[in-house]
Backbone atoms as SQL, in Angstrom:
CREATE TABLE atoms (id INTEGER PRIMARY KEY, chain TEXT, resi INTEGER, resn TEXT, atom TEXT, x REAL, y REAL, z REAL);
INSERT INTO atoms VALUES
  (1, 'A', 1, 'UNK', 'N', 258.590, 111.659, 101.483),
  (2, 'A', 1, 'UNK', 'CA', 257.587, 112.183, 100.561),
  (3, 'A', 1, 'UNK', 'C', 257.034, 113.491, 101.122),
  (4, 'A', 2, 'UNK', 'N', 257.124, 114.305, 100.396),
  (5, 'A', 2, 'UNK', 'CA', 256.146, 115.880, 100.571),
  (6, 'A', 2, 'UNK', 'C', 254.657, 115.641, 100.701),
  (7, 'A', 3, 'UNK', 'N', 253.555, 114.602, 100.518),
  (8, 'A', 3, 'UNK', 'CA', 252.499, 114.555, 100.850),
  (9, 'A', 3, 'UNK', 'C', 251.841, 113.401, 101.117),
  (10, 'A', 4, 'UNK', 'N', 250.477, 113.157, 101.142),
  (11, 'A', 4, 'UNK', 'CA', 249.912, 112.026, 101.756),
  (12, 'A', 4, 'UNK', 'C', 248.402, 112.392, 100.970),
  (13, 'A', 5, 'UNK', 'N', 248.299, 111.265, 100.319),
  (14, 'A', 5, 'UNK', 'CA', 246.668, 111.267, 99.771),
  (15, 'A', 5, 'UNK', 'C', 245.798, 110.030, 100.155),
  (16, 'A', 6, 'UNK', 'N', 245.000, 110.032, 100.749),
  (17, 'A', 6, 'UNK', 'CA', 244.171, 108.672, 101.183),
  (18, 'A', 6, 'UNK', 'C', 242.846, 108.980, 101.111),
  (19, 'A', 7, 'UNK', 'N', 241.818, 108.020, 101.192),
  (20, 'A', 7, 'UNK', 'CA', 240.578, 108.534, 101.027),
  (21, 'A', 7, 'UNK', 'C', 240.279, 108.285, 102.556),
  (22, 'A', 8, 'UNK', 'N', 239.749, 108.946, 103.094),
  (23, 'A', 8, 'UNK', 'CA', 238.793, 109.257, 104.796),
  (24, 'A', 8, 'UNK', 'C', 237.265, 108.443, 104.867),
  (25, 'A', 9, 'UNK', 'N', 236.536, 108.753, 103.608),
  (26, 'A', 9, 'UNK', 'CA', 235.318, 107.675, 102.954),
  (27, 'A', 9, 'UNK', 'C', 235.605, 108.266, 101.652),
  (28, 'A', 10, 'UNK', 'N', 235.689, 106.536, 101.341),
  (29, 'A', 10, 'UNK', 'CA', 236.058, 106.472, 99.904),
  (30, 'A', 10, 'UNK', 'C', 234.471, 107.169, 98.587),
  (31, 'A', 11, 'UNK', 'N', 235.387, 107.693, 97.651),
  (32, 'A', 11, 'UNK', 'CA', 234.537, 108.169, 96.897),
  (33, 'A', 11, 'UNK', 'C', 233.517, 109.632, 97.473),
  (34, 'A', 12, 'UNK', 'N', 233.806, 110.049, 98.329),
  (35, 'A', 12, 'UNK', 'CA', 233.018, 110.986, 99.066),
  (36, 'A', 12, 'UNK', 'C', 234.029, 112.002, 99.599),
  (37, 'A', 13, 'UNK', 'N', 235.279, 111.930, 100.702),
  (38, 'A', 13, 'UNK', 'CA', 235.780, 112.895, 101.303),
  (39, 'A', 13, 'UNK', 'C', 237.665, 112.162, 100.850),
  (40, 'A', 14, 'UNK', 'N', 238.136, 113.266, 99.929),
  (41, 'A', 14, 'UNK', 'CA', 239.649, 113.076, 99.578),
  (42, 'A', 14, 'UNK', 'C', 240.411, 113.796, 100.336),
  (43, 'A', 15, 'UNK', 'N', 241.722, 112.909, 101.613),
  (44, 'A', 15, 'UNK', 'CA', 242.442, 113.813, 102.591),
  (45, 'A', 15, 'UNK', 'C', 243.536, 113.879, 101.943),
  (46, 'A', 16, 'UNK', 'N', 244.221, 115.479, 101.660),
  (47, 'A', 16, 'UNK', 'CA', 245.440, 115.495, 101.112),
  (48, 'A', 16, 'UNK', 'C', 245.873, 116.152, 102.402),
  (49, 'A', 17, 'UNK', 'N', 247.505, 115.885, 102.619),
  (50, 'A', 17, 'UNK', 'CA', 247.672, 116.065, 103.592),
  (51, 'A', 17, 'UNK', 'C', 249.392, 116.450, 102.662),
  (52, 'A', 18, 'UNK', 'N', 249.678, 118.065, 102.780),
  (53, 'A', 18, 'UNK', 'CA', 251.008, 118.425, 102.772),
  (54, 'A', 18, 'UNK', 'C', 252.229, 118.750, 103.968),
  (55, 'A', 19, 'UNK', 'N', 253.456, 118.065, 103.576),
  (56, 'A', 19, 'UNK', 'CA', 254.302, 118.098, 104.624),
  (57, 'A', 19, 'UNK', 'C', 255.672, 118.245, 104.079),
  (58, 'A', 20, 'UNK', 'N', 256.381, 118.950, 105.386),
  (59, 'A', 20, 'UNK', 'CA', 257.486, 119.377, 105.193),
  (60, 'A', 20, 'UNK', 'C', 257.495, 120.454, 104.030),
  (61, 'A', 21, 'UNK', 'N', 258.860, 120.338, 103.249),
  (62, 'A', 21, 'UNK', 'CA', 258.985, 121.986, 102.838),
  (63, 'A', 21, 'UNK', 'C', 258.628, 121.811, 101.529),
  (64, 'A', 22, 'UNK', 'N', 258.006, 122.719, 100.921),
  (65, 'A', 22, 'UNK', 'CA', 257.217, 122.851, 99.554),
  (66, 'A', 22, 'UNK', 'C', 257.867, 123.624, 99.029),
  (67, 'A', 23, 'UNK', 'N', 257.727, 123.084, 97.551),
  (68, 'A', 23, 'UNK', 'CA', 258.575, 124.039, 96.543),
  (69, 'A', 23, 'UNK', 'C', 257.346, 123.874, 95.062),
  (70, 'A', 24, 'UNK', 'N', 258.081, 124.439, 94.127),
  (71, 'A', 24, 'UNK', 'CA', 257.037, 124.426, 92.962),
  (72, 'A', 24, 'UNK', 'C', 257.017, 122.641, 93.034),
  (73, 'A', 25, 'UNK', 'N', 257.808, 122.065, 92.628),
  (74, 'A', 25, 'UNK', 'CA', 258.159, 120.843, 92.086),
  (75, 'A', 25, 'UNK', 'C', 257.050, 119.889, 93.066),
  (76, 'A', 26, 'UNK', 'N', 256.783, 120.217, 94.529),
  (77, 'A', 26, 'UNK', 'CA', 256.727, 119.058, 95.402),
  (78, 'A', 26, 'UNK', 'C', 254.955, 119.185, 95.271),
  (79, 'A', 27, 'UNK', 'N', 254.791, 120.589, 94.760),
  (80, 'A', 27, 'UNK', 'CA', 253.408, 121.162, 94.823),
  (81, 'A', 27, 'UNK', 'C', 252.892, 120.473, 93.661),
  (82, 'A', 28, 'UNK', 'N', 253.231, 120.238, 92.803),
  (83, 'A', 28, 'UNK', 'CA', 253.466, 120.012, 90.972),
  (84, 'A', 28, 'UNK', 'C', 252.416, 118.414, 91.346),
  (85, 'A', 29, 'UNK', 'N', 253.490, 117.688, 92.384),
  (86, 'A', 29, 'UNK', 'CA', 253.699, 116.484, 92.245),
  (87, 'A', 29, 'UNK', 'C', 252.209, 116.052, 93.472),
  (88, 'A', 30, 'UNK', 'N', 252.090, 116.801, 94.272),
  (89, 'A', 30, 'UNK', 'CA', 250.786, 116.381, 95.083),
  (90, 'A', 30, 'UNK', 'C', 249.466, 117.151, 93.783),
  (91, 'A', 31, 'UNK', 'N', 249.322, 117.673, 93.805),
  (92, 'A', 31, 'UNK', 'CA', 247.947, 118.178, 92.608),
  (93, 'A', 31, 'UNK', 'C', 248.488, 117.472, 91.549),
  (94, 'A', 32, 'UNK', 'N', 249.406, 116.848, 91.091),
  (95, 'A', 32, 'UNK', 'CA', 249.300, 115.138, 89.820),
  (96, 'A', 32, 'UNK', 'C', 248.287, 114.423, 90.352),
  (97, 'A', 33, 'UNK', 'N', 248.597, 113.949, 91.879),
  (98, 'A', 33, 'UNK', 'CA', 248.277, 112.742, 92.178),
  (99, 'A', 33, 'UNK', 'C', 247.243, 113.014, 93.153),
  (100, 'A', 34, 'UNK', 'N', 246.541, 114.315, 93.163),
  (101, 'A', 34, 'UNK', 'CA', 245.196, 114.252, 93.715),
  (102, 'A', 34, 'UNK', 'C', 243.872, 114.464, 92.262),
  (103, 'A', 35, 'UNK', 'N', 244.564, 115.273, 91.508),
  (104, 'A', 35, 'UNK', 'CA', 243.630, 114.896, 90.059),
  (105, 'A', 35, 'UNK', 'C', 243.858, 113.455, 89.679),
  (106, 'A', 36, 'UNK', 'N', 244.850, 112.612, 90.021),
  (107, 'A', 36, 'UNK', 'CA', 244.358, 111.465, 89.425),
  (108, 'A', 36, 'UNK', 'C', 243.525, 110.700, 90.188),
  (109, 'A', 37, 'UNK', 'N', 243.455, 110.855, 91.897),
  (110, 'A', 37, 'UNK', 'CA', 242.602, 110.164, 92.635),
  (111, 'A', 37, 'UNK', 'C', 241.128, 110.830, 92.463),
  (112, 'A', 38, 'UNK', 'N', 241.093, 112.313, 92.024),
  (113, 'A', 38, 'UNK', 'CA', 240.000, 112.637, 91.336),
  (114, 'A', 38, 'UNK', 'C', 239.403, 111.997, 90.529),
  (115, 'A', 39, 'UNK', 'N', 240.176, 111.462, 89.154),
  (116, 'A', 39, 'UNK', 'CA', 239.986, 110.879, 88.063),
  (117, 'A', 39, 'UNK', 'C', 239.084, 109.911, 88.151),
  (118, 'A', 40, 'UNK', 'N', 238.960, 108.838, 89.443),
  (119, 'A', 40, 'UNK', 'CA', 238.474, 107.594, 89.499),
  (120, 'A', 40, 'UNK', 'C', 237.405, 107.558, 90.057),
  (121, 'A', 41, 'UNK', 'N', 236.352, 108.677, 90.144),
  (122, 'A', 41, 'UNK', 'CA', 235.169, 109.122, 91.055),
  (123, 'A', 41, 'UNK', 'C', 234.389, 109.262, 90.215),
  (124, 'A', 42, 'UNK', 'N', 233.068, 109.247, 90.096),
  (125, 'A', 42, 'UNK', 'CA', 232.112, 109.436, 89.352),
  (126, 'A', 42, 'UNK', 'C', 230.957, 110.557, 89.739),
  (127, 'A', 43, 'UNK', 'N', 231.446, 110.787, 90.486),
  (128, 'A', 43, 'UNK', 'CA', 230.402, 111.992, 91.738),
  (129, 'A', 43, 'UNK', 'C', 231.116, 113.051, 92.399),
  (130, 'A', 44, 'UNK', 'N', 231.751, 113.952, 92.334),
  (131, 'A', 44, 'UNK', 'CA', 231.784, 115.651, 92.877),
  (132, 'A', 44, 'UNK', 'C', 232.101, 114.822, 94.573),
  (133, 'A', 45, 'UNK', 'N', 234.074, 114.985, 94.876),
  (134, 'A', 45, 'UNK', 'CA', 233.686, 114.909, 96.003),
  (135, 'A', 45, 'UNK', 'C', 234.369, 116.160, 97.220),
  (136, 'A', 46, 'UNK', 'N', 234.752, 115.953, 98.350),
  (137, 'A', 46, 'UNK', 'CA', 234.855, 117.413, 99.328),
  (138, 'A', 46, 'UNK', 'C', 236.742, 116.454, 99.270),
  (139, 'A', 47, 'UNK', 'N', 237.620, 117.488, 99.319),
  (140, 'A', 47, 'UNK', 'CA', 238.587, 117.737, 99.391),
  (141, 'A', 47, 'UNK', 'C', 239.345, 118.259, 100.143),
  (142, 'A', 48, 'UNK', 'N', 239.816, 117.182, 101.700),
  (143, 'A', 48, 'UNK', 'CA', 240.204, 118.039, 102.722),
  (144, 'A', 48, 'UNK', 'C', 241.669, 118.261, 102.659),
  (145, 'A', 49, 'UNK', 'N', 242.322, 119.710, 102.424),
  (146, 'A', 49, 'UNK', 'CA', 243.729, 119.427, 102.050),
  (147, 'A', 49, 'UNK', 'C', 244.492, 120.179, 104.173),
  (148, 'A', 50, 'UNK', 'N', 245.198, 119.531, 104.170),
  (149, 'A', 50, 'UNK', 'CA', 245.897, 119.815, 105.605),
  (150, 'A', 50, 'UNK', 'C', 247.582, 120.646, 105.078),
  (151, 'A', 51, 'UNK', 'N', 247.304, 121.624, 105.458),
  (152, 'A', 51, 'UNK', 'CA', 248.703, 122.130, 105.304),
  (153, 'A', 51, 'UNK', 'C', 249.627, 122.613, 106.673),
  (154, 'A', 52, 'UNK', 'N', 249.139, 121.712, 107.411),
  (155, 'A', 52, 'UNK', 'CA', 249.631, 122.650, 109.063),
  (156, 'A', 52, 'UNK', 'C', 251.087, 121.565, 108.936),
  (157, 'A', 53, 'UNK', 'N', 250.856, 120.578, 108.150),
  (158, 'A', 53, 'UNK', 'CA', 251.809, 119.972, 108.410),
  (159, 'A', 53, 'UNK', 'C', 253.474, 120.428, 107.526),
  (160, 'A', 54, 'UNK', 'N', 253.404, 121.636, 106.718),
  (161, 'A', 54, 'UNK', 'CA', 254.291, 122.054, 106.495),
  (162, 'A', 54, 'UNK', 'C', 255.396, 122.981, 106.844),
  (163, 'A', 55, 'UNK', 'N', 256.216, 122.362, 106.845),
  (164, 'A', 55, 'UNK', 'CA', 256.975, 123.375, 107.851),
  (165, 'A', 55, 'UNK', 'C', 257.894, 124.330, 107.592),
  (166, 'A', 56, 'UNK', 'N', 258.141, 124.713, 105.794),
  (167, 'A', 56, 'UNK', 'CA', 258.531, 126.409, 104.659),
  (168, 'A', 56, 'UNK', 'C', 257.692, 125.606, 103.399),
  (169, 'A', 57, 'UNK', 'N', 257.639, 127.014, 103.180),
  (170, 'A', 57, 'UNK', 'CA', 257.475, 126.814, 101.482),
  (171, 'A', 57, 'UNK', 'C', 258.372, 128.023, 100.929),
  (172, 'A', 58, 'UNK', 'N', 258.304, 127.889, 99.383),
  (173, 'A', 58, 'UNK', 'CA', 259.622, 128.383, 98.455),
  (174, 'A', 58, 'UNK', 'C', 258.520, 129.871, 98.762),
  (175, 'A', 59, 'UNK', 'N', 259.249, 130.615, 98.374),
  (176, 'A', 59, 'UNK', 'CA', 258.087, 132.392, 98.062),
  (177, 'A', 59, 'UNK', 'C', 257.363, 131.784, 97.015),
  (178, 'A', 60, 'UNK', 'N', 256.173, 132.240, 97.297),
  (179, 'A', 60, 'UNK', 'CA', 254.874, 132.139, 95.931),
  (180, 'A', 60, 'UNK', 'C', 255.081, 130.716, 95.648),
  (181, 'A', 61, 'UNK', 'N', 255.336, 129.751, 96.904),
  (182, 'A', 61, 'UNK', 'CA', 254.779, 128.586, 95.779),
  (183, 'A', 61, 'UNK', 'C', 253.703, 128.383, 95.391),
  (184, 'A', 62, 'UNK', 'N', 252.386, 128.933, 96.501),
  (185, 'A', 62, 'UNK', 'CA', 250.588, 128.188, 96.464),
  (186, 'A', 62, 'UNK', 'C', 250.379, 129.597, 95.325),
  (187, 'A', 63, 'UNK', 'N', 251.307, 130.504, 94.308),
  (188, 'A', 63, 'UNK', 'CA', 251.124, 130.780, 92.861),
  (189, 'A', 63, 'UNK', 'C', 251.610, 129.971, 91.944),
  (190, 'A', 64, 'UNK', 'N', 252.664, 128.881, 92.372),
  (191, 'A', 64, 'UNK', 'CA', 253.509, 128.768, 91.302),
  (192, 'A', 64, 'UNK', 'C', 252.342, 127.475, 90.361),
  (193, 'A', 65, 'UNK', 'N', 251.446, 127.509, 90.140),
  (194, 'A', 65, 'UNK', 'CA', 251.010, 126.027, 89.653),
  (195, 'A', 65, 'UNK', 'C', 249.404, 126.692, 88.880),
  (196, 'A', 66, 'UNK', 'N', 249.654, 127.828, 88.280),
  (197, 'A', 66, 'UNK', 'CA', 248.533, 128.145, 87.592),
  (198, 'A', 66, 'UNK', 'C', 248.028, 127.353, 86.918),
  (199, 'A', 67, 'UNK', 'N', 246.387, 127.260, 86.789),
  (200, 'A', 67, 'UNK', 'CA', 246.077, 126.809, 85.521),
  (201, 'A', 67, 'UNK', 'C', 245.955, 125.192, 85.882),
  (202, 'A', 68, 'UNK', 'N', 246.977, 124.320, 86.830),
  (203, 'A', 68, 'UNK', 'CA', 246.441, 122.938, 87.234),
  (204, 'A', 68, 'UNK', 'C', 245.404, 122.412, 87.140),
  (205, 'A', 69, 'UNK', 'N', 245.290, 120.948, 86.693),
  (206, 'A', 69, 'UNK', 'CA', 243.685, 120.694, 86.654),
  (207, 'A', 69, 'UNK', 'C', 243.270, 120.698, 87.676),
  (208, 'A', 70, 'UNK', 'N', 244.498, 120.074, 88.742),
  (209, 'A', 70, 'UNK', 'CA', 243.200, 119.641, 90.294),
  (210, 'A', 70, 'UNK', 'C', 242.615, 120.870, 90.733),
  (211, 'A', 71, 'UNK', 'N', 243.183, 122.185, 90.432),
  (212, 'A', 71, 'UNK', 'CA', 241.850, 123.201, 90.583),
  (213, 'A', 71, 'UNK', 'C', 240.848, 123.115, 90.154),
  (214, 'A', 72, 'UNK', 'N', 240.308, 123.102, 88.671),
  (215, 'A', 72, 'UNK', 'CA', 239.282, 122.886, 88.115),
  (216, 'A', 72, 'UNK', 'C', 238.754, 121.489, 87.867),
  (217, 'A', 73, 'UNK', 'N', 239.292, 120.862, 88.570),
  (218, 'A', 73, 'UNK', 'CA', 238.917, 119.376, 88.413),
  (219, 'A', 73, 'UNK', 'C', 237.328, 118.911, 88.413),
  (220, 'A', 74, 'UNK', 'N', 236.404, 119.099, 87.578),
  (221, 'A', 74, 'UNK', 'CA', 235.054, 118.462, 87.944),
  (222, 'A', 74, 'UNK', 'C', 234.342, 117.929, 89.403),
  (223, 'A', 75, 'UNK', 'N', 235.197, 116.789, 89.251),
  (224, 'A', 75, 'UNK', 'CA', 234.837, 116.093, 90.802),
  (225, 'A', 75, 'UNK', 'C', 235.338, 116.529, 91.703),
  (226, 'A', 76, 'UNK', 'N', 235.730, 117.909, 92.312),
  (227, 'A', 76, 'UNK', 'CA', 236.179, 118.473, 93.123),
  (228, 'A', 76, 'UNK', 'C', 235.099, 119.353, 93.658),
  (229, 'A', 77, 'UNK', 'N', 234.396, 118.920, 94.266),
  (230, 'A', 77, 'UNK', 'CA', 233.152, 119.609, 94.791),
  (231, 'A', 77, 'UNK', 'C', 233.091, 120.693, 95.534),
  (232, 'A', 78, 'UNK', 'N', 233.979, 120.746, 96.617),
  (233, 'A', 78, 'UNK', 'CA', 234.706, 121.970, 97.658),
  (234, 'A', 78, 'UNK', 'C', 235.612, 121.543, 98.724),
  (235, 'A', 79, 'UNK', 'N', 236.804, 122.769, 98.739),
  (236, 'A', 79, 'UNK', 'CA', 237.905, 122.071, 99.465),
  (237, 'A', 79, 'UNK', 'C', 237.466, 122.916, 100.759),
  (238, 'A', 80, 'UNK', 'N', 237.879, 121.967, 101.952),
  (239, 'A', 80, 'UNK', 'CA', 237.888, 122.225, 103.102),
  (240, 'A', 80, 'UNK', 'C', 239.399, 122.380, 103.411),
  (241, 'A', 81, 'UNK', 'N', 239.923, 123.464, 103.510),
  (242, 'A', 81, 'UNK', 'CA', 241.524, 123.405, 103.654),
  (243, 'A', 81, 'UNK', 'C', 241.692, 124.103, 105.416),
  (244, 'A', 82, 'UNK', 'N', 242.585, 124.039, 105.842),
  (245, 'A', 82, 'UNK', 'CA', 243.331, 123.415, 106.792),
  (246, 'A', 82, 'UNK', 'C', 244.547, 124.050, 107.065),
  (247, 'A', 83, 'UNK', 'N', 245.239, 125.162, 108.255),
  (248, 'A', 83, 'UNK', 'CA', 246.206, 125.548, 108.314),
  (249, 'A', 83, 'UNK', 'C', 247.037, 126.626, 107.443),
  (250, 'A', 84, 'UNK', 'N', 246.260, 127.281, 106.527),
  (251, 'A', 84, 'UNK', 'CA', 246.838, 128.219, 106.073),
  (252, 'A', 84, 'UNK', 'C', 247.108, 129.785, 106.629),
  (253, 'A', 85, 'UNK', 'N', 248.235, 130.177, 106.725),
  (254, 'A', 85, 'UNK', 'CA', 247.919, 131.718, 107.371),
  (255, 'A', 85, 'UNK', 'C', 247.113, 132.547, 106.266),
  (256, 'A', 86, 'UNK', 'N', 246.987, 133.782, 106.550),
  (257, 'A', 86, 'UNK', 'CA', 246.343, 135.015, 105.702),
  (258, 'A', 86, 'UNK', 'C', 246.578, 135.108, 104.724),
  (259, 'A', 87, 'UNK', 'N', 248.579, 135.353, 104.601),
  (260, 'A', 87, 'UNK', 'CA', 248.720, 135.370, 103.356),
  (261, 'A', 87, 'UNK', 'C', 248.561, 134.144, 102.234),
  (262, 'A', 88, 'UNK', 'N', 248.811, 132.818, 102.707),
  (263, 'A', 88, 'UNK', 'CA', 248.586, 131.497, 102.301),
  (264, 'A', 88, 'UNK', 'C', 246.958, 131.431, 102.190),
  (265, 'A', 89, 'UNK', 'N', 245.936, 132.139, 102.579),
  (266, 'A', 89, 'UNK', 'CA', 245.038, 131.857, 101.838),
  (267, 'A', 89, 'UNK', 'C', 244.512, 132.806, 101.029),
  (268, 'A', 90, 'UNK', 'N', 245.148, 133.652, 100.821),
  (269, 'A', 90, 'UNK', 'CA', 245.251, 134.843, 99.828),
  (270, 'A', 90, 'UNK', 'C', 245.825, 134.270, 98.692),
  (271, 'A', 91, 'UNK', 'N', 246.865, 133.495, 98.259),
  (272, 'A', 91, 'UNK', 'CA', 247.788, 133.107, 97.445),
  (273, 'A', 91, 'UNK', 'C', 247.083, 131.919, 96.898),
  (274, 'A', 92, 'UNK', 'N', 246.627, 131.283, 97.538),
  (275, 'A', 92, 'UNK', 'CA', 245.467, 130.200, 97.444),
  (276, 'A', 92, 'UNK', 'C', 244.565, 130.415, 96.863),
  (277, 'A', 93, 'UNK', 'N', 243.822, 131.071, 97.061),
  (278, 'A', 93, 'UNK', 'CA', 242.598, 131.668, 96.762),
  (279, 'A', 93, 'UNK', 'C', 242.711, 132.398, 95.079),
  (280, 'A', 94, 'UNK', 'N', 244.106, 133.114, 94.871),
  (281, 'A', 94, 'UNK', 'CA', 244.219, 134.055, 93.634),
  (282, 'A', 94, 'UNK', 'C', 244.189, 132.666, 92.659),
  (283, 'A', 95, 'UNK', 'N', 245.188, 131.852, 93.178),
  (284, 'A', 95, 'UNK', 'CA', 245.896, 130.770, 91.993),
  (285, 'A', 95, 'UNK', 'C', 244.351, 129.671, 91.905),
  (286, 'A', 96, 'UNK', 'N', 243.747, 129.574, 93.043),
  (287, 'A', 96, 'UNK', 'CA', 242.415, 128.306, 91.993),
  (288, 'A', 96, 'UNK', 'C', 241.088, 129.489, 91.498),
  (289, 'A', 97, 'UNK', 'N', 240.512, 130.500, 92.239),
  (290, 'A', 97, 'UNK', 'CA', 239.821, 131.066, 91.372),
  (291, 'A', 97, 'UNK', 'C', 240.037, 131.522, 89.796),
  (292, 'A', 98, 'UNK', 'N', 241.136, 131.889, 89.948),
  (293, 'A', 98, 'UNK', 'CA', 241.983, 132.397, 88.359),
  (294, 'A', 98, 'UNK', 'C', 241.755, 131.150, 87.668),
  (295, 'A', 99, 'UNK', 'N', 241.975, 130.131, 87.822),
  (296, 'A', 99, 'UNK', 'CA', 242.153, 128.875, 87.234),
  (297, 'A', 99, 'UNK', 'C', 240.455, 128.193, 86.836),
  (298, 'A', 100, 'UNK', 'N', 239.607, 128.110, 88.192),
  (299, 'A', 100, 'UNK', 'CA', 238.386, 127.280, 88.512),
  (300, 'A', 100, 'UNK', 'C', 237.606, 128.510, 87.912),
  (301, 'A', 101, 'UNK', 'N', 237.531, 129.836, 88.277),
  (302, 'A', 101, 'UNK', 'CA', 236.861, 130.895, 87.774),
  (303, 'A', 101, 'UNK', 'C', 235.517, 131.183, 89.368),
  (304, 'A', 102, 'UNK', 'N', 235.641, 130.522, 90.069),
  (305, 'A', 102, 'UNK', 'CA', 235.020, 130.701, 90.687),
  (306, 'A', 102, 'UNK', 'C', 235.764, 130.040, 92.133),
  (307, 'A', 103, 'UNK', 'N', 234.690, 130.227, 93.209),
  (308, 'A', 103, 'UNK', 'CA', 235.732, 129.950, 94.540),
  (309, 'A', 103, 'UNK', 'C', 234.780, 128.669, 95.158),
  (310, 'A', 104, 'UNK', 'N', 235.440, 127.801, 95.559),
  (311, 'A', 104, 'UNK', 'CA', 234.697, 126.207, 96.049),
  (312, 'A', 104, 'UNK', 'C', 235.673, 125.589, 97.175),
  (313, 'A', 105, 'UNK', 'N', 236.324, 126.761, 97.988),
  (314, 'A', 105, 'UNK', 'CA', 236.705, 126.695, 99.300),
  (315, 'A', 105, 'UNK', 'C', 236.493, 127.336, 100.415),
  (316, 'A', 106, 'UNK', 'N', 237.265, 126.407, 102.240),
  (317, 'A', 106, 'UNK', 'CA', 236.402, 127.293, 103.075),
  (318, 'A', 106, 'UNK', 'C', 237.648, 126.612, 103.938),
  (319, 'A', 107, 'UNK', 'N', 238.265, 127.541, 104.653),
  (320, 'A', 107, 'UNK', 'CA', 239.247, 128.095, 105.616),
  (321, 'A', 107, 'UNK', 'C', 238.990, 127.259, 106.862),
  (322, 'A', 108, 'UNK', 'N', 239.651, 126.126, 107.366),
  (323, 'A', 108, 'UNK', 'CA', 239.699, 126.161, 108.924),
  (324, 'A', 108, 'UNK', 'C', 240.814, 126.031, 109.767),
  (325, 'A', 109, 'UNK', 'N', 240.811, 126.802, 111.037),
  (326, 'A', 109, 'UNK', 'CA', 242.086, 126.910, 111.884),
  (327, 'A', 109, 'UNK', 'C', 242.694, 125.960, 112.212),
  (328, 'A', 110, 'UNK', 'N', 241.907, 124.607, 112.518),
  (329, 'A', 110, 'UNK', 'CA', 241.877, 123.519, 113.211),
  (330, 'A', 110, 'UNK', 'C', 241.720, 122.345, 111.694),
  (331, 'A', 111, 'UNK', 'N', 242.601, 121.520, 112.178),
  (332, 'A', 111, 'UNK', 'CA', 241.793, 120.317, 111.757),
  (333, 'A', 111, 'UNK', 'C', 240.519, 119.571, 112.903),
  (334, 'A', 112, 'UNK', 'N', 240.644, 119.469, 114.028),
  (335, 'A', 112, 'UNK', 'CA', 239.514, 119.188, 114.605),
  (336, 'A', 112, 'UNK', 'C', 238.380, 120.318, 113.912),
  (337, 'A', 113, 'UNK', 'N', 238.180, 121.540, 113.652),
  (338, 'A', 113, 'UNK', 'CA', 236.872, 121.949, 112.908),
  (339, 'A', 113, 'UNK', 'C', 236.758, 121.662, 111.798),
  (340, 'A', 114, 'UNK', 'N', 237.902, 121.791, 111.324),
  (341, 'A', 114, 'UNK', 'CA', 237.296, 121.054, 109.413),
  (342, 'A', 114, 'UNK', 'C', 236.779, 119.459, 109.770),
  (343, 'A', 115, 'UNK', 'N', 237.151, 119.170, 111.171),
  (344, 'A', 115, 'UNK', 'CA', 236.524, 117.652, 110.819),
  (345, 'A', 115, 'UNK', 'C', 234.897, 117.358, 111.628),
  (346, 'A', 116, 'UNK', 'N', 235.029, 118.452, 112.357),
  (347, 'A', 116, 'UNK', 'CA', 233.250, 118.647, 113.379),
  (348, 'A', 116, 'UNK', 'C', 232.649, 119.027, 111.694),
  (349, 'A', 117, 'UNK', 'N', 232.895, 120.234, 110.621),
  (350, 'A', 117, 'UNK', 'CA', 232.095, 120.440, 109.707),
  (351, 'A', 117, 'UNK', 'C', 231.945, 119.105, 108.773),
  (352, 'A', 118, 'UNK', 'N', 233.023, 118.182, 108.287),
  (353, 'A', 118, 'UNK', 'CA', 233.135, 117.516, 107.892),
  (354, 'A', 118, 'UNK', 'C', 232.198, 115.913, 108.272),
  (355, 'A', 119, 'UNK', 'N', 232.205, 115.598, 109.665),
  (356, 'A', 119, 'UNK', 'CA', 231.189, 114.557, 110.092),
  (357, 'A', 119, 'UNK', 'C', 229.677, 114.359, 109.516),
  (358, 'A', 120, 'UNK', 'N', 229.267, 115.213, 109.019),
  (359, 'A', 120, 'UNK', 'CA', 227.996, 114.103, 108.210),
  (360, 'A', 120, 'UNK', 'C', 228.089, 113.626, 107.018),
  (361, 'A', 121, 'UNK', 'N', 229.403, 113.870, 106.722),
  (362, 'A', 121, 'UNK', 'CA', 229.748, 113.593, 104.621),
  (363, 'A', 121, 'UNK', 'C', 230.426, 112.759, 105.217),
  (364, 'A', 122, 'UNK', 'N', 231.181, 112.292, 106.137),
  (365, 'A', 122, 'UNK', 'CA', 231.768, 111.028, 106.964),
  (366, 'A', 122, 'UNK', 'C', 231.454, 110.100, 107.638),
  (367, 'A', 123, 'UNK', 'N', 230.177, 110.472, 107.715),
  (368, 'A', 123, 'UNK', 'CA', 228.969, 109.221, 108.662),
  (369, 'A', 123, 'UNK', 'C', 228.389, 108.213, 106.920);
């Protein structure tokens, strides 16, 4: 499988976790199945997506998926993302603002810092 979705605390912090090599299709298929674990929340929650664990993606895949709901997804409160280089959060950044209209993410090098920022929405 190309990804991993589990909840970290349920209803509060959603870990998506992408791996191995990404293409439109594999991208398609993790944002299905994080808007649907969206779906079942009743409250706005933080969205930690891990991408260190990938190891290519196709050219322009983090464009290829305009317009997706899990960008604009309601209960998507703000993503804490994880491992992207410069240009990957450039590409990132064009494809959910364009989509969300606004920006409700925040860059870390580490997963140990997305998870020091992350510890009081986890306590």
């Amino acid at each position: 499988m190309a990804h991993e979705i589990r909840w970290l605390k349920q209803d509060r912090v959603l870990y998506v976790s992408y791996q191995g090599h990404q293409t439109p299709e594999t991208l398609k298929a993790c944002l299905a199945d994080m808007a649907s674990a969206l779906d079942t929340v009743k409250h706005p929650v933080v969205v930690l997506i891990n991408w260190a664990e990938v190891t290519e993606g196709d050219k322009d895949v983090l464009r290829s998926q305009p317009g997706h709901p899990a960008y604009s997804h309601p209960m998507a409160a703000r993503g804490v993302l994880v491992g992207f280089n410069p240009l990957e959060v450039m590409m990132n950044e064009t494809t959910a603002v364009n989509t969300r209209g606004s920006k409700n993410t925040q860059y870390f090098k580490t997963m140990d810092e997305a998870m020091e920022y992350l510890q009081p929405m986890l306590e």
